[in-house]
C-alpha positions in Angstrom: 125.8 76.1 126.3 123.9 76.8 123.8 124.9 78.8 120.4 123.9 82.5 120.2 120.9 83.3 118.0 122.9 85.9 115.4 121.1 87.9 112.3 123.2 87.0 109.0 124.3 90.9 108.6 126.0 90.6 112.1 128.1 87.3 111.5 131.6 89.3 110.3 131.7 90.5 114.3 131.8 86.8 115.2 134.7 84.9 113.1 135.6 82.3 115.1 132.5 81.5 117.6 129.7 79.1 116.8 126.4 80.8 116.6 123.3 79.9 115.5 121.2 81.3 112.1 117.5 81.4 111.7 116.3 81.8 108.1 115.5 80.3 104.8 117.0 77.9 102.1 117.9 80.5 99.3 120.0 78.3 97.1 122.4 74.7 97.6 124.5 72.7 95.1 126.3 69.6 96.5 129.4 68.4 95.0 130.3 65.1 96.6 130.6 64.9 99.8 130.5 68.6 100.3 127.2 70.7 100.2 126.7 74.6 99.7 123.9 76.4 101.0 123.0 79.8 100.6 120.9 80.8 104.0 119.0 84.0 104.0 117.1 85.5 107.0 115.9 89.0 105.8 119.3 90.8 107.2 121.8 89.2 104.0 122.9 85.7 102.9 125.4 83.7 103.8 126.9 80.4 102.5 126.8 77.5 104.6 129.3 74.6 104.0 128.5 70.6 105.0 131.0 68.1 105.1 129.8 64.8 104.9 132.3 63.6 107.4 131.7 66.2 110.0 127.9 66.4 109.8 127.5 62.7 109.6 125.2 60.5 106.6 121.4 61.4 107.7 122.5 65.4 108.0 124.3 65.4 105.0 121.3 63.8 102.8 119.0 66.8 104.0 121.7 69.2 102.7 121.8 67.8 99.8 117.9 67.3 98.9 116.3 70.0 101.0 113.8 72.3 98.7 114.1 76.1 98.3 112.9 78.3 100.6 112.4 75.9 103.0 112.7 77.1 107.0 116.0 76.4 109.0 117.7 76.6 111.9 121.6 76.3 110.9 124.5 75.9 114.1 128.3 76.7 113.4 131.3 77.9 113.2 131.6 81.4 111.7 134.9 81.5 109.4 136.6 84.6 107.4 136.1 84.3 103.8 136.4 87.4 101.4 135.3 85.2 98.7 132.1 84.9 100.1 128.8 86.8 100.3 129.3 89.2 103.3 133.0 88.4 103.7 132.1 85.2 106.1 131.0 81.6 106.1 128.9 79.0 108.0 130.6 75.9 108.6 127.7 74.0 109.5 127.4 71.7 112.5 124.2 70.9 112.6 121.4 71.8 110.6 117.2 71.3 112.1 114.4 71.5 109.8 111.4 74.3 110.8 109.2 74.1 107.5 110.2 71.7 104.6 109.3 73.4 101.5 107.0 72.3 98.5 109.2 71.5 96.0 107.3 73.6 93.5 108.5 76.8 94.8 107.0 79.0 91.6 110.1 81.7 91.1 113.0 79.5 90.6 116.6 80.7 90.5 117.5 80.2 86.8 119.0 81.9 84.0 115.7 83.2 82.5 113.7 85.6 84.3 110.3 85.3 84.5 107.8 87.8 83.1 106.7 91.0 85.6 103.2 90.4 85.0 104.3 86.9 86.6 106.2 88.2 89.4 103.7 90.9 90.0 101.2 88.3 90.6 103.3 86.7 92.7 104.8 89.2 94.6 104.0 88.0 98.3 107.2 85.6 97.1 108.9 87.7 95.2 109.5 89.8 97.6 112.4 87.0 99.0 114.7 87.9 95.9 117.9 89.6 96.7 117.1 92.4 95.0 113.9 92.9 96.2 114.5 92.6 100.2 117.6 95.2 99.2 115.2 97.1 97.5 113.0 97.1 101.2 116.0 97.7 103.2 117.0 100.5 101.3 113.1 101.8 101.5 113.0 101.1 105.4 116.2 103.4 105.8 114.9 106.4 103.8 111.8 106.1 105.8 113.8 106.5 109.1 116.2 108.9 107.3 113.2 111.0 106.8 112.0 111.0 110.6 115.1 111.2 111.5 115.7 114.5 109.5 112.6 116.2 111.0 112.5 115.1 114.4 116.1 116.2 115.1 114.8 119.7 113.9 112.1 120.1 116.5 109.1 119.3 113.6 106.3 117.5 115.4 104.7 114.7 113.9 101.1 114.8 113.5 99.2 112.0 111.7 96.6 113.3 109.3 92.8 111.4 108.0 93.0 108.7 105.3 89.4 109.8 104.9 88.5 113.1 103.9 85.7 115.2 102.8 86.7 117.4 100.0 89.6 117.0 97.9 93.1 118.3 98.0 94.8 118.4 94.7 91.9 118.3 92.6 88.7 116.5 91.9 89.5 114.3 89.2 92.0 111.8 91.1 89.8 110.9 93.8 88.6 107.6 95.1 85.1 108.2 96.5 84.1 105.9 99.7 80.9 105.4 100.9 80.9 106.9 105.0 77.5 105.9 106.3 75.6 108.5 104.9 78.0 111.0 103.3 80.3 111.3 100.8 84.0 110.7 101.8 87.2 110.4 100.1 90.6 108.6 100.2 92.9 111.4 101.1 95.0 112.5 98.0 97.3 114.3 100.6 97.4 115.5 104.7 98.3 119.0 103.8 95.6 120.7 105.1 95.4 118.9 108.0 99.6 119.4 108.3 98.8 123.5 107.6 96.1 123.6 110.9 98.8 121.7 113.0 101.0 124.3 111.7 99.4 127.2 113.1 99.1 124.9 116.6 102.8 123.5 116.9 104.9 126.0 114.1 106.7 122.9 112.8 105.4 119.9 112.1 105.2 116.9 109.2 102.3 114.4 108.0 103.6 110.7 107.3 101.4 108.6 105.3 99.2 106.6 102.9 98.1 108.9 100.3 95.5 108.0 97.1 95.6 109.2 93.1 92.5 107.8 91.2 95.0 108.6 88.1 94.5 106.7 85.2 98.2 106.5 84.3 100.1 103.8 83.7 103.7 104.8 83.6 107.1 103.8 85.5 106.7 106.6 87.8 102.7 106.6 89.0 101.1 104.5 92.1 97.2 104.7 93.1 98.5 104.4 96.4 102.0 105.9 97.5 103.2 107.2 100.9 104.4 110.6 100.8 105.9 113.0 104.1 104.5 116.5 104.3 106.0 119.0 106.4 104.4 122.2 106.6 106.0 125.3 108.8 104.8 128.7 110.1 106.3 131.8 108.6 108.3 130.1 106.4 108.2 131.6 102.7 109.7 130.2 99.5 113.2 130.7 99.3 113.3 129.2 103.0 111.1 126.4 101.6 113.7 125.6 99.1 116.8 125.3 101.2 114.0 123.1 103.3 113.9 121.1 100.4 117.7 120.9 99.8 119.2 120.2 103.2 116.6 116.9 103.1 116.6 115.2 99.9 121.1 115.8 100.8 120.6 113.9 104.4 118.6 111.4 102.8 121.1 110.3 100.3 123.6 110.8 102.8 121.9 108.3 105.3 121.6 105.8 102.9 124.9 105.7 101.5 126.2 105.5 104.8 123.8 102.6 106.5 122.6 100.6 103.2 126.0 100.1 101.1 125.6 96.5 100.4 122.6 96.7 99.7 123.1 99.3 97.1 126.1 97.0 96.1 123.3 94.1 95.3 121.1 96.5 93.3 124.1 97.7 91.2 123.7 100.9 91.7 126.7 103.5 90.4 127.0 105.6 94.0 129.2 108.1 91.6 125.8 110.3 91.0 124.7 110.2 94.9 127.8 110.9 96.1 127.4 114.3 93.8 124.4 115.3 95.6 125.5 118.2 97.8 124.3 121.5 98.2 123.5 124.3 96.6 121.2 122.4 94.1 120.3 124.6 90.9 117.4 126.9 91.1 115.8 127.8 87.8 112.7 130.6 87.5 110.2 128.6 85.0 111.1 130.5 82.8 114.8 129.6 82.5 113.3 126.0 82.5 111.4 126.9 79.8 114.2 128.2 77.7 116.5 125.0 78.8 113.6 122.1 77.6 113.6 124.0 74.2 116.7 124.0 73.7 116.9 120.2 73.8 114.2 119.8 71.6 111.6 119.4 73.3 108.4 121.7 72.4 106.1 122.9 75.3 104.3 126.0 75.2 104.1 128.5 77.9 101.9 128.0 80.8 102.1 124.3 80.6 103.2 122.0 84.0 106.0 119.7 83.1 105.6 116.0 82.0 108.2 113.1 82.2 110.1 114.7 78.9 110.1 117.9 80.1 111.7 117.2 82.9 114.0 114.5 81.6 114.7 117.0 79.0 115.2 119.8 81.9 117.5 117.7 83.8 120.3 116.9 81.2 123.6 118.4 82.4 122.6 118.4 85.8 124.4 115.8 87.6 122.4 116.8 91.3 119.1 117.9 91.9 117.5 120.8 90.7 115.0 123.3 92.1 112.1 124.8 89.3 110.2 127.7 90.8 107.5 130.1 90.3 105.1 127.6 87.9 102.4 129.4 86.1 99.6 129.6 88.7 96.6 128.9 86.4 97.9 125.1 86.8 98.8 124.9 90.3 96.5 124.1 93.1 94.2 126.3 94.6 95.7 127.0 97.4 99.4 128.4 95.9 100.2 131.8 97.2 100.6 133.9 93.7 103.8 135.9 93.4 103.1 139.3 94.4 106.1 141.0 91.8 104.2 138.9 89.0 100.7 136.7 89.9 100.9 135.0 86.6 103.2 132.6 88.7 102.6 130.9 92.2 105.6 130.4 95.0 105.8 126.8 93.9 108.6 125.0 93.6 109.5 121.2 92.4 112.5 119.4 93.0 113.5 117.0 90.4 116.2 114.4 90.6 118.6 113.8 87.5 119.2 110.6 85.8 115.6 110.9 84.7 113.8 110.3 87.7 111.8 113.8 87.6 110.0 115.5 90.1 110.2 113.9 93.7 108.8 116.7 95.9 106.6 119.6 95.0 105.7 122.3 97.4 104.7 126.1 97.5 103.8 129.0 99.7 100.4 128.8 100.8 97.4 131.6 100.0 97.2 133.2 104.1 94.7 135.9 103.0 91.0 135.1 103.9 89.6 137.0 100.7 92.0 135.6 98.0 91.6 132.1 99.5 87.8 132.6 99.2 88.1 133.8 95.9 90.2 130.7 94.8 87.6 128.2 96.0 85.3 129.7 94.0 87.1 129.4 90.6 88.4 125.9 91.6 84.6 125.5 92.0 85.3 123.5 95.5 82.2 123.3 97.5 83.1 125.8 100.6 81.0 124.0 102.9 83.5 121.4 103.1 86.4 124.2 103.7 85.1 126.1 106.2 87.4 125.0 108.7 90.6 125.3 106.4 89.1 128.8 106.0 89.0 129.5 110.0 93.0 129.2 109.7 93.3 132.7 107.7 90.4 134.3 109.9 92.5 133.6 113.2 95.9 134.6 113.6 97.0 133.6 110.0 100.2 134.2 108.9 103.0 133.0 105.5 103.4 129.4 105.8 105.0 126.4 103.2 105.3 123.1 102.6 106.1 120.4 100.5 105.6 117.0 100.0 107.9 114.2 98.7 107.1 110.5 97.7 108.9 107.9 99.0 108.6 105.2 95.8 110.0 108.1 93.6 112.6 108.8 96.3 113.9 105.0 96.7 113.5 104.3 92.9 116.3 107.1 91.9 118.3 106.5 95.1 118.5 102.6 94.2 118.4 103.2 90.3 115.3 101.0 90.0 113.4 101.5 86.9 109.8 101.1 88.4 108.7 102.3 91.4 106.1 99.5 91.5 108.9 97.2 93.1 110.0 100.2 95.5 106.5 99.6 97.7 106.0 95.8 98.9 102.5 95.2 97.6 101.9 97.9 94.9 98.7 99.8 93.9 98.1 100.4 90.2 95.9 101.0 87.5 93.8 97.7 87.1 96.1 95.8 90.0 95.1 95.1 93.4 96.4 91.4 93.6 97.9 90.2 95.9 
């Protein structure tokens, strides 16, 4: 009988059977007649012990002189061993080669790290590291975190364009594309698209691609990110923040609970997630105002919040925090104005601590035809290309929110990365579209 086909996460339920791993050489040192091999296969490693004298000469020799990286098929027995990566070993019966590697595999394990702008370029293999697959796996599980959180409250999904024919959040980010003969646009965000589904199904979200032609290049900017945009009927602001609160908590929540290890491989101090629990802080921007000033940190009234700012904001906060009513000369068009002050919009941002910033921004939208009209105008957004948006205040409009949140922001301070270029596989940035 054959040995069952196990992933390398799974082996601790089967200590003492013989199984079979499919994966990759990761790493092997051979110290006489025994051989160590460190197998990966995209679940976790494990280390995989030859004996000479049970795996016999010609067996051996391949463990010994097999390249990195190269493909395998690895039999045996599964043994405890705390001491070990994933509390288990592999001693190996037999070992079959799939792919024998070049042995010029480019990103060496070794002492020195090699430059970004090297690993960057070759990310399509950097992507093998430990850290990196963690970094995935921990990416994968906030994605499914995220539909899990919705669907479980009766949102529907609803996929909105990658090609649009106006902009969303402003002109100047936009990546123009030519669509036979018209003018189209890589969407900078399916909100509203998400806001017409809205008014159709109450409750729904927008899961996607979305494009910045920003010419930033900072820690915390993509050209291309994927960002989730749920968008509800009759919901106004303060329901929109306790929206906001109750899923950035189950989020972290999900994570610490399904990717541990992996968190455990990316080093990450869990003390600060495990303090995010409700009620978050909620500051009026003028409060915020006061609180950046008082660290130092100049900005005059009326201005949106930069990286310092909000780094500057966050200090003593050890759990998110929720900044609303922004001045509404710099929010977007479509921000519902307060109606005790319209010098401020119902916006809100949420922005992690640890100097991570803003991860979701959201408002209350504008639901009265005339005012919406009116803020096209000044916005100077060709109407033409509206009208439709428009026909969702002439029929049966009503208060509605939303919000959206970026994934790469949202795994980068979950997993303490620094850059949220390695929180995407292949990332999209300013003067980088390789590989």
């Amino acid at each position: 009988m054959n040995a069952p086909h196990v992933a390398v996460a799974d082996l601790k339920k089967h200590v003492g059977h013989e199984v079979t791993v499919k994966g990759w050489l990761y790493n092997r040192r051979a110290k006489g007649k025994i051989a160590f091999l460190i197998l990966r296969d995209g679940t976790a490693h494990v280390q995989a012990v030859a004996v000479k004298s049970e795996m016999g000469e010609a067996s051996f020799a391949l463990c010994a002189r097999l390249p990195q990286e190269s493909s395998l098929i690895a039999t045996g027995l599964v043994r405890a061993d705390e001491r070990s990566p994933g509390g288990v070993e592999l001693a190996l019966r037999s070992l079959d080669v799939v792919g024998e590697a070049q042995a010029d595999y480019p990103i060496q394990i070794q002492d020195v790290v090699p430059d970004v702008g090297f690993l960057m370029k070759n990310r399509h293999l950097w992507l093998r590291s430990k850290k990196q697959a963690a970094l995935l796996r921990v990416r994968s599980e906030v994605i499914r975190a995220i539909r899990d959180f919705f669907d479980s409250r009766g949102f529907v999904l609803v996929d909105s364009p990658i090609l649009t024919p106006a902009a969303c959040e402003g002109t100047s980010t936009l990546f123009g594309v030519q669509y036979f003969d018209e003018q189209a646009y890589l969407t900078q965000s399916g909100q509203l698209y998400a806001e017409a589904a809205a008014m159709a199904l109450g409750k729904v979200y927008c899961f996607g691609p979305t494009f910045r032609a920003e010419k930033s290049k900072t820690r915390k900017h993509l050209t291309e990110f994927w960002m989730v945009e749920p968008e509800v009927a009759f919901l106004e602001l303060d329901g929109l923040m306790e929206l906001m609160e109750e899923f950035v908590t189950h989020l972290v929540r999900q994570v610490l609970e399904r990717r541990a290890e992996d968190l455990k491989v990316l080093e990450r101090d869990l003390a600060p997630l495990e303090r995010v629990q409700p009620p978050f802080p909620r500051l009026h921007y003028e409060e915020a105002l006061e609180r950046i000033r008082k660290e130092g940190v100049e900005i005059p009234w009326g201005e949106d919040f930069g990286a310092p700012h909000e780094e500057a904001l966050m200090k003593g906060f050890d759990r998110p925090a929720l900044v609303h009513r922004f001045p509404a000369a710099v929010k977007a068009f479509y921000m519902q104005p307060d109606p005790k002050d319209p010098r401020y919009a119902l916006a809100c941002d949420l922005l992690a601590p640890e100097g991570y910033g803003e991860l979701i921004g959201g408002s209350q939208r504008i639901h009265d035809l005339a005012f919406l009209e009116k803020r096209l105008e000044e916005h100077k957004l060709p109407r033409e290309a509206f009208e439709w948006y428009l026909d969702l205040r002439r029929y049966g409009t009503v208060p509605h929110s939303g919000f959206g949140l970026g994934v790469e922001r949202t795994v980068a301070w979950i997993t303490g990365c620094d850059h949220i270029r390695e929180c995407v596989p292949f990332p999209r940035m300013l003067y980088k579209i390789y590989p």
